[in-house]
Structures are given as C-alpha cells and as structure tokens.
C-alpha positions in Angstrom: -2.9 -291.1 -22.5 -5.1 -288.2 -23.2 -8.1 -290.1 -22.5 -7.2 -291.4 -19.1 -6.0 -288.0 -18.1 -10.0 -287.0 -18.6 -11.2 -290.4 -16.9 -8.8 -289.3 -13.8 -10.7 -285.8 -14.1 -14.0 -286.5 -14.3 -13.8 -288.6 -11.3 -12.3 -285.9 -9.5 -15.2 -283.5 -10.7 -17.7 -286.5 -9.7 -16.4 -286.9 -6.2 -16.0 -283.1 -5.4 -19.9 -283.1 -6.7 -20.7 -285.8 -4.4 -18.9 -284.2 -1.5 -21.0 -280.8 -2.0 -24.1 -282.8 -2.5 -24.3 -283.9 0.4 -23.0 -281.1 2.8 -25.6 -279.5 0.5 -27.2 -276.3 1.8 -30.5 -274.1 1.4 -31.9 -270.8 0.5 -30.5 -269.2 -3.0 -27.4 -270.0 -3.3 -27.1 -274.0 -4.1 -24.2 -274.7 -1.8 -24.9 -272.3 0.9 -23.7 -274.2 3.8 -20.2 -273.9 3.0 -18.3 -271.5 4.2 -14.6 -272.3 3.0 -13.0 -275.3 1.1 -9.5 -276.3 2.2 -7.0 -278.9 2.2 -4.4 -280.9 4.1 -1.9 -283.7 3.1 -4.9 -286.2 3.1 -7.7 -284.2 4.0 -10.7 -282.2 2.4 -11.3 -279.5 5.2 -14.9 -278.1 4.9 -16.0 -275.3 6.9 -19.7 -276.1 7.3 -22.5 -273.1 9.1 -23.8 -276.7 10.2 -23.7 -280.4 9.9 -25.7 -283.4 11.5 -25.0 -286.9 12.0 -27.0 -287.6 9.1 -24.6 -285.5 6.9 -21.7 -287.5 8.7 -22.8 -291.1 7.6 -23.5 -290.1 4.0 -20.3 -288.6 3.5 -18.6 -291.7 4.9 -21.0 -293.7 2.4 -19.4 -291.4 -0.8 -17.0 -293.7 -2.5 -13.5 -292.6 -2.9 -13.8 -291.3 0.8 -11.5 -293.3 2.8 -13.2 -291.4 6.1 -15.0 -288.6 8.0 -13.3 -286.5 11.4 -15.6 -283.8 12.9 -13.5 -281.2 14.6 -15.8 -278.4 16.0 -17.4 -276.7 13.1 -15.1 -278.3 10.4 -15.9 -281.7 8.8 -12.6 -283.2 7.6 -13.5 -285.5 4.7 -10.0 -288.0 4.4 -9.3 -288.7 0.6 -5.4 -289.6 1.1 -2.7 -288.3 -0.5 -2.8 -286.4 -3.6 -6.7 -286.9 -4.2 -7.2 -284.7 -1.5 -5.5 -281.8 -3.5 -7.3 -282.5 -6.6 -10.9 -282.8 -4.8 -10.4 -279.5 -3.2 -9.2 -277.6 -6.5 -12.4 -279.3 -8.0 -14.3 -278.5 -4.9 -13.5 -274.6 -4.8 -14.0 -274.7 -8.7 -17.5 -275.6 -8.3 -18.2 -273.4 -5.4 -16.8 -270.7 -7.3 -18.6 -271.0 -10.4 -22.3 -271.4 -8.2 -21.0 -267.9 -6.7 -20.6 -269.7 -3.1 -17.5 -268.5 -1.9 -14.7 -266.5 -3.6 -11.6 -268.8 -3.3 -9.5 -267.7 -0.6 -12.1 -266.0 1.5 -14.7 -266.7 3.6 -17.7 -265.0 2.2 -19.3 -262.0 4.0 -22.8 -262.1 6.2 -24.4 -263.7 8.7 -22.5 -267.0 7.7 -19.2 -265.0 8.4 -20.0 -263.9 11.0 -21.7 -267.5 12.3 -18.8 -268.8 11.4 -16.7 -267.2 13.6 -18.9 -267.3 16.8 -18.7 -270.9 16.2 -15.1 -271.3 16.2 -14.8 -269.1 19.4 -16.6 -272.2 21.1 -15.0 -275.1 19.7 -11.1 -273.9 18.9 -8.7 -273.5 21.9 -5.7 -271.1 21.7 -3.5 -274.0 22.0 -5.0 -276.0 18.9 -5.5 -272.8 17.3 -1.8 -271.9 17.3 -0.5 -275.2 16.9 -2.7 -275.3 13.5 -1.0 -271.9 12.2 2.7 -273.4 13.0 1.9 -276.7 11.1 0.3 -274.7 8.2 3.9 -273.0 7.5 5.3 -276.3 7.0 2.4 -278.6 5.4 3.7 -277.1 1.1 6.9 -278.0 2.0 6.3 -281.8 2.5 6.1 -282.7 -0.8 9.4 -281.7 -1.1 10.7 -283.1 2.4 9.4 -286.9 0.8 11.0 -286.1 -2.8 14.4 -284.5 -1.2 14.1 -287.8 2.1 13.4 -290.4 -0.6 16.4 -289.4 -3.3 18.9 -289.5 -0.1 17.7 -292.8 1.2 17.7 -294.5 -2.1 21.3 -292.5 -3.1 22.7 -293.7 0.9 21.6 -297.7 0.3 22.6 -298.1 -3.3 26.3 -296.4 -2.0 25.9 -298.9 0.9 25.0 -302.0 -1.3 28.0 -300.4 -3.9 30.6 -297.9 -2.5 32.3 -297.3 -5.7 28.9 -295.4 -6.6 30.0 -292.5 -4.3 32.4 -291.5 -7.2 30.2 -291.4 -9.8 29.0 -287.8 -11.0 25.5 -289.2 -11.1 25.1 -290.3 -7.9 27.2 -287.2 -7.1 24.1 -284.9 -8.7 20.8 -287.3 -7.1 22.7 -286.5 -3.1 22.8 -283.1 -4.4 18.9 -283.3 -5.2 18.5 -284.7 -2.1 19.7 -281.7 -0.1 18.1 -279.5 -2.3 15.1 -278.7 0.0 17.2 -278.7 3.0 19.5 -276.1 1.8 16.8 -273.4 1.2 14.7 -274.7 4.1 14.6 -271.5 5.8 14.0 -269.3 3.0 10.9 -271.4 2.2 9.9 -271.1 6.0 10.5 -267.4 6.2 8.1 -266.9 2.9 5.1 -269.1 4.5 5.5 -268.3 7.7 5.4 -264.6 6.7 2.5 -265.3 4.6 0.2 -267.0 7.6 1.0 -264.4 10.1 -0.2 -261.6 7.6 3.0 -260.1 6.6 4.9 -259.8 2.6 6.1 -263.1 2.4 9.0 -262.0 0.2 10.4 -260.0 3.2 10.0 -263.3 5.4 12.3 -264.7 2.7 14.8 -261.8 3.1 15.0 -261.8 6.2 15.3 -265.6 6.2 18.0 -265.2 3.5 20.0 -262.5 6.0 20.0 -264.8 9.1 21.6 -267.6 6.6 23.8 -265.9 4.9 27.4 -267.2 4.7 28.8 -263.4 5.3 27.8 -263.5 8.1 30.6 -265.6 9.4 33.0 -263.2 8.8 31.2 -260.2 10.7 32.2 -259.7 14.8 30.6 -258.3 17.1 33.2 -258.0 20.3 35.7 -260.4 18.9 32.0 -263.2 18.4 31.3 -263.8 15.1 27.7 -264.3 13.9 26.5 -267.9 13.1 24.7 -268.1 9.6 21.9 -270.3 10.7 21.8 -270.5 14.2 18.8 -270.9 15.5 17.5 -273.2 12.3 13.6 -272.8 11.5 12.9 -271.8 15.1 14.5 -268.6 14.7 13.1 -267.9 11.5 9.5 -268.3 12.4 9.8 -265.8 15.4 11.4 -263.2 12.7 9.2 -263.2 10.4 5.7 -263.0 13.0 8.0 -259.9 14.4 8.5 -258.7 10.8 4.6 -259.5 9.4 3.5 -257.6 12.9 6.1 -254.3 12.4 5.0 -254.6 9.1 1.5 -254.0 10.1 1.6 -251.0 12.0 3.9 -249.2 9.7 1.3 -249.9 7.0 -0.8 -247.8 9.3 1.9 -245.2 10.4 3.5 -244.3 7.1 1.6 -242.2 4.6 0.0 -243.9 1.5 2.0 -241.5 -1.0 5.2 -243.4 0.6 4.3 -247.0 2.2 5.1 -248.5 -1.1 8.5 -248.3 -0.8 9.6 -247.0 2.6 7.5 -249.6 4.7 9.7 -252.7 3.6 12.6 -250.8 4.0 11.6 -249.9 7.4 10.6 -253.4 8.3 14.0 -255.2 6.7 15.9 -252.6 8.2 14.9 -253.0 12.0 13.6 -256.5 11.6 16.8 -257.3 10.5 19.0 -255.6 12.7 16.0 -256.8 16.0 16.5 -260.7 13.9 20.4 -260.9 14.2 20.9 -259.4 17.9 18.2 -260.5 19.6 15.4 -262.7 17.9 18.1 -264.9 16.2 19.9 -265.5 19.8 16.4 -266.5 21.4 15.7 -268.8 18.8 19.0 -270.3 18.6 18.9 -270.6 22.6 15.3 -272.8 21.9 16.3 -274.5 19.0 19.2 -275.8 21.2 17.1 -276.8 23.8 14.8 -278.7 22.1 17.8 -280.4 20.1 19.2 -281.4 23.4 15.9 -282.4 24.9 15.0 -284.9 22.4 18.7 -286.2 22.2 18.7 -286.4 25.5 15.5 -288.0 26.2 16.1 -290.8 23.7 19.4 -291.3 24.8 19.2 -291.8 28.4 15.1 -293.2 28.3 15.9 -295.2 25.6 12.9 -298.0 24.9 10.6 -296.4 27.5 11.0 -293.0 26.2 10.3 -294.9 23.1 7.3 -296.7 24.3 5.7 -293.8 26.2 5.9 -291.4 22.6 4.6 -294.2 20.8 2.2 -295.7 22.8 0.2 -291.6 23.3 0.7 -290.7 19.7 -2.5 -291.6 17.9 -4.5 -290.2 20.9 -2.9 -287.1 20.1 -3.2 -287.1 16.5 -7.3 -287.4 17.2 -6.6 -284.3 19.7 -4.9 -282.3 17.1 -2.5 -281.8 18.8 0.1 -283.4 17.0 0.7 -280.5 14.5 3.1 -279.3 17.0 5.8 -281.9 16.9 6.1 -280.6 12.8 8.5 -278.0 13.6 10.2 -280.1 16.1 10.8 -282.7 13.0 11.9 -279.8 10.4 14.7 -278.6 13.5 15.8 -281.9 14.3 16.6 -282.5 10.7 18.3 -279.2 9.9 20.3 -279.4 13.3 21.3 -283.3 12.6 20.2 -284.3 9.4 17.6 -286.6 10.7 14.5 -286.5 13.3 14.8 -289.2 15.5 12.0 -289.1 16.9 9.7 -289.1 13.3 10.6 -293.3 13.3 9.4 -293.9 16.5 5.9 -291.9 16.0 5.8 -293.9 12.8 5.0 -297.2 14.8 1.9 -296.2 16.4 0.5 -296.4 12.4 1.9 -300.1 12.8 0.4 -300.9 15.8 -2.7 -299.8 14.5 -2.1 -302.2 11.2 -1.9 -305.1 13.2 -4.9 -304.6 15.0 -6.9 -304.2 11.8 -5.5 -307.4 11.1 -6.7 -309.0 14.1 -10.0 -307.8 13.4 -10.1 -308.7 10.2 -9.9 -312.1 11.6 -12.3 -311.6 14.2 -14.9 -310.1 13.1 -17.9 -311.7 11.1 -18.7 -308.5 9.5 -18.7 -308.5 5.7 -18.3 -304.6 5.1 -15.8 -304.6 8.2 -14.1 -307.5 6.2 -13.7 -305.2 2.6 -13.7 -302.0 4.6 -10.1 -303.2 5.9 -9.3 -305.1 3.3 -8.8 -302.0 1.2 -7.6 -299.9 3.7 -4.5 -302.0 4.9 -2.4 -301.2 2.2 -2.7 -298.1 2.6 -2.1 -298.2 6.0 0.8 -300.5 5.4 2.3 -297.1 3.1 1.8 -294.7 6.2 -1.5 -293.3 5.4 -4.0 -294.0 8.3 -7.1 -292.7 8.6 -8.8 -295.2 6.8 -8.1 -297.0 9.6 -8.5 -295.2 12.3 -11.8 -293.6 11.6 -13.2 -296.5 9.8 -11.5 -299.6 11.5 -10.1 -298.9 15.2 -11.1 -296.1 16.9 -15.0 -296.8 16.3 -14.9 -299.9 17.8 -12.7 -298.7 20.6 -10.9 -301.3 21.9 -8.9 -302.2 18.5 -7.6 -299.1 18.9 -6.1 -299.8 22.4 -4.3 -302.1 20.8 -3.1 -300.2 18.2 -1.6 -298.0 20.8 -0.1 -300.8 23.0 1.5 -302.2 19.4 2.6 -298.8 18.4 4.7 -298.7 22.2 6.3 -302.1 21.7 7.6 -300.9 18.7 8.9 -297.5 19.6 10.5 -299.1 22.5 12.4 -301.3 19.4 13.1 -298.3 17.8 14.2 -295.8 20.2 16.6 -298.3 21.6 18.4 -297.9 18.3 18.1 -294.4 17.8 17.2 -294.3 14.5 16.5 -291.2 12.8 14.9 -290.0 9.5 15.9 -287.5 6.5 12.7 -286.5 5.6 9.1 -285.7 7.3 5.5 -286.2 5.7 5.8 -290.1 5.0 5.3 -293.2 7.6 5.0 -296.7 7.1 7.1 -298.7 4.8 8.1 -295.9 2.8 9.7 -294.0 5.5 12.4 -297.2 5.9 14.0 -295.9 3.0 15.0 -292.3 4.4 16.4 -293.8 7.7 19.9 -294.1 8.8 19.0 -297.7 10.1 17.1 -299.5 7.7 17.1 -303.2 9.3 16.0 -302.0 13.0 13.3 -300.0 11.8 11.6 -302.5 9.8 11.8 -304.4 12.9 10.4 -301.9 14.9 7.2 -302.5 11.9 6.8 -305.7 12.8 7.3 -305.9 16.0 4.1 -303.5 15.8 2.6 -305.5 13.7 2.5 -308.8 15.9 2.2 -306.7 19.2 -0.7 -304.8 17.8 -2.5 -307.9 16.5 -1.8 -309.6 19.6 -3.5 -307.2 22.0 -6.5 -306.9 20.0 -6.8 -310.8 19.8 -6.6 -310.4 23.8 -9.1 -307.2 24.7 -11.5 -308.1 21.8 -14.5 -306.4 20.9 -17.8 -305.5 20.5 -18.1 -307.1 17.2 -20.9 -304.8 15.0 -24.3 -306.1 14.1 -23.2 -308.3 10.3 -24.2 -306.2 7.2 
C-alpha cells in the first residue's frame, strides 16, 4: 500500500513539473512567468505575465492533461477531478521552494503590477463577480456529492425495500445525508466572509444568528422572525455588509482596542442591520428566484427545458455559468432539490453523443484514442476532455452537442425532476434525483439526439495523424 501511495505521488510531482516546464519563464527566478497557482473542481488555474500559442499546444501535449482553456491572462490546464487538487498542491510546492511565489499571494513588482493591468483588459465586472460568488461555494462541493450521493442511495434502497426506513442504520446514512445541508449557511457565511475580505468566523456568527431556532419565538409587532428565511441569498449579502463594516471600523477604532471592540461592533449592527433589513431583502430574492424557476419549468415545461439546455455549454465556455451555483445551493435549501441542475446536466450528454458520432466519422487515429479515453469520463459528468479536445475545436460537433443537450432537457423538464446535490453530472447524478427512470431517459435521449445531429452537420474532418 505504501509503495503505490509514492507511485500516485511521484506522478503528481512529475506532472506539476511538467506543467511549470513548460509555462516556463526567464530571468533569475526559474519559474518567473507565473504569477499565482490555483485550483478549481477540475482545473489547474495558472496566472501567466504571458503565454503563446506555442505554450498552449505543449501543454495539451503533457500527458495526464485532459485539456487547455485560455481565459484572458489565465491558462486553465483541465486535470479532472481530484488530480486537479493534488497538481496544484504539488504545483505551489515547487513554486514555493524555487522562491516564485509565496502561496497565497501574488508576488510583488512589475509582474504584480502587469498582472493586474492585464486583467483590467480582459475580466468584465460581470464575470468578475460571478467568479467571487461561485468561489464561496466551489469547498463545499465535495460535500454537496458526499451528503447528494448518501441520500440518493439511502431514498432507492428504501424504495427497492420500505421496511429499511425502520432500521437505525439507514436512520443514521439519511442523517449523513443532511448533514451538509443543515449547516449550509454557516459554511456560506465563513467563505463568503473570507472572499469579500472580512473574519470569516464572524460570517459564521452572523450566519449562525439568522438560523437560529430562537428566533421563532421572538416578535416584532405580533410577526415572528423566520430562522432561515432568505436561505444562502441572505447570508451572502450579510456577510459582504459585515466583511465591508468590518473594514472601516478596522480603520476607525484605535489599535490599543480594535482587537476586541471591532467584532463586537460589527456583530452587533451587522446583526441587528442582518435580521431587519438585509435578511428581509434576501428572503424577498430568494423567493423570487424560487418562484421564477418553479414557475418557468412548470408552465414552459420541455421548451423551457430545451432552451436551458440547448445555451448551456455556450455559457459554460463564457464563464458565465458560475452564476447559476447559488441558484442551485437556494433551490436545494428552499426544496430539497434543484430542478433545474438535471436539465443542465444533458447538455454534457448531448455533447457525449456527438463524440460518438465522431468517433465514427472521423478517420483520425489520435481523434480516434483522444475520444476513446475521454468518453468515460464524459459519460461520469466530467467534460472538458471533450469539449476542448473533441467538440468545440471542430465546431460543428459541438452544435450538436447542444441540439442533443436540448432534446434532452426538453425530456427532463417535462418531468420536473430535481436533484439533492450540486457538483456532479452525468450518470452519477441519477442517483441523487427524485426521478431516477426519466432522467436516465433524458441521458439517452441526448445521447441519440446528439449523435444524430452530428451524423447530419458533419465536419471538417482533421488532416489524419
């Protein structure tokens, strides 16, 4: 055991050397072209003072690299899940130890300030903020797929066996599977405070307060409070108030007495600001966008369906898809499912079937192994491999995928079916959903739709290998 451990290690150390290698960089310092080393679900996200096309093909070239996205100064190297963790930590290790960057900061200089001129020109407010919202959520996914999966696997087996519902072990997994929901907003109120620059203990307290059962049994003329109202929405717009009060008191109140007085201060009025007026707002957009979705699905049905599915992987190549995360997290703390996370999950379908098609098509050998290997992971929800190696270079495949994707969120929405969790797609996301027969369905109805338009539209089959 102990020697596969170090086998799994060293080729962690090996690709993260590879990666750096070739991003490279000049003058003293060996790795001077980076700037920061982060990380995503499934990507290593390198903040680079430049990069050339050159740079781009060699890193596709790296095995172990499922992909390559370019995204204004950042080059997002896609490693999948888990891997992508590990690289970075071995990536930032190395970095570290050539004295390239200090984990955690961007170093100081001309590259700092480079760096930032650069992102100036290529990141929009709107992306911007959409990224900051989605980073609040992105270390709680891991849990969302642990918590999703325990309740879909507990909610078939009682299914399959209702006599389980009695037994004290079954009892215990559903309580596991709630586990993350239940302390949801005190896990949002410590991230979110902690990207918006604030104490992210008092984002917890203040996430704790607007949760709290006591609440209940306060009145303010003859209305009780709601503990909860206003889900993650309401939290997030707490704690930015809280991180930005927190700010300026750190600048009003003397040094001698900011240690203790300043979080006093801020729970105080943040507190008092969060349950009679921020709490209200967010509640009143939390219900809102609960009502909107609900709504949309219910009365659109299939061509809500088809429309959401049939834009989606444009968006997620904009970015902009980072914004629907919150949406999810609300949904599911409001209901106890998103129902609009299945329905998104089909345009990763569609986009399976037209690999397939290609696969078929196309009398290129490394096309042939390139989506040979990446299917299955497409299949399990993970798609960039596809996308950026299969569909969207030679275009038209991925027209497909998107007409595929549509056919099957029509399938789905008609159904409403939701999901417990967020994070996960593909086949492992049929497992969390409160209709498990429609929405594998909806997969292959995406499937064959997908692989049917590409067979139609074609393609500009590449030069063979």
């Amino acid at each position: 055991m102990e020697t596969m451990t170090i086998n799994k290690t060293d080729k962690t150390d090996e690709l993260a050397k590879n990666i750096l290698n070739t991003v490279g960089g000049s003058g003293n310092v060996l790795y001077s072209n980076v700037i920061q080393a982060t990380n995503c679900m499934t990507r290593l996200r390198l903040q680079l003072i430049e990069k050339n096309e050159y740079m781009i093909e060699a890193l596709k070239k790296i095995e172990g690299v499922l992909g390559v996205n370019e995204d204004g100064d950042e080059v997002q190297v896609i490693l999948g899940v888990g891997r992508a963790t590990t690289v970075t930590s071995a990536v930032n290790k190395i970095l570290e130890a050539t004295n390239t960057i200090k984990v955690g900061e961007i170093k100081v200089g001309d590259a700092k300030a480079l760096h930032e001129k650069i992102r100036k020109q290529n990141a929009t407010p709107i992306k911007l903020f959409f990224k900051k919202i989605s980073s609040i959520f992105t270390p709680l996914i891991p849990g969302f797929i642990a918590c999703g999966l325990i309740t879909g696997i507990v909610s078939c087996m009682i299914k399959i066996f209702p006599a389980l519902a009695n037994e004290k072990g079954i009892q215990l997994a559903m309580v596991a599977g709630n586990a993350v929901f239940w302390g949801m907003n005190l896990f949002i109120g410590l991230n979110a405070a902690k990207i918006f620059g604030g104490t992210p203990i008092i984002g917890g307290v203040l996430a704790a307060l607007m949760t709290h059962p006591g609440l209940a049994d306060i009145s303010i003329f003859n209305t009780p409070f709601v503990p909860g109202r206003g889900g993650v929405i309401s939290v997030i717009i707490v704690a930015a108030f809280a991180s930005w009060l927190e700010g300026k008191l750190h600048k009003l109140i003397p040094e001698m007495f900011d240690l203790f007085l300043t979080p006093l201060v801020t729970v105080l009025i943040a507190g008092a600001t969060a349950i009679f007026i921020l709490q209200p707002i967010g509640g009143a957009l939390s219900d809102a966008i609960g009502a909107a979705a609900t709504a949309a699905i219910q009365s659109g049905g299939a061509f809500v369906g088809f429309i959401l599915a049939g834009v989606w992987l444009p968006l997620v190549m904009l970015g902009i898809h980072q914004a629907m995360t919150p949406i999810h997290v609300d949904l599911i703390s409001q209901f106890g499912v998103t129902i609009l996370l299945p329905i998104l999950a089909m345009a990763g379908a569609g986009q399976v079937g037209a690999s397939i098609a290609v696969y078929f098509k196309t009398k290129n050998k490394f096309l042939k192994k390139t989506i040979a290997s990446a299917l299955p992971v497409g299949m399990m929800g993970v798609g960039e491999p596809l996308i950026y190696g299969v569909t969207f270079p030679l275009f038209k495949p991925f027209i497909g995928a998107c007409i595929g994707g549509a056919f099957g969120g029509a399938v789905i929405a008609s159904f409403t079916v939701g999901a417990a969790t967020l994070g996960i797609s593909g086949l492992p996301l049929a497992a969390t959903t409160n209709n498990i027969p429609v929405y594998l369905m909806g997969l292959v109805v995406s499937y064959i739709v997908g692989f049917i338009a590409t067979w139609i539209i074609g393609f500009d089959d590449p030069a063979e290998l």
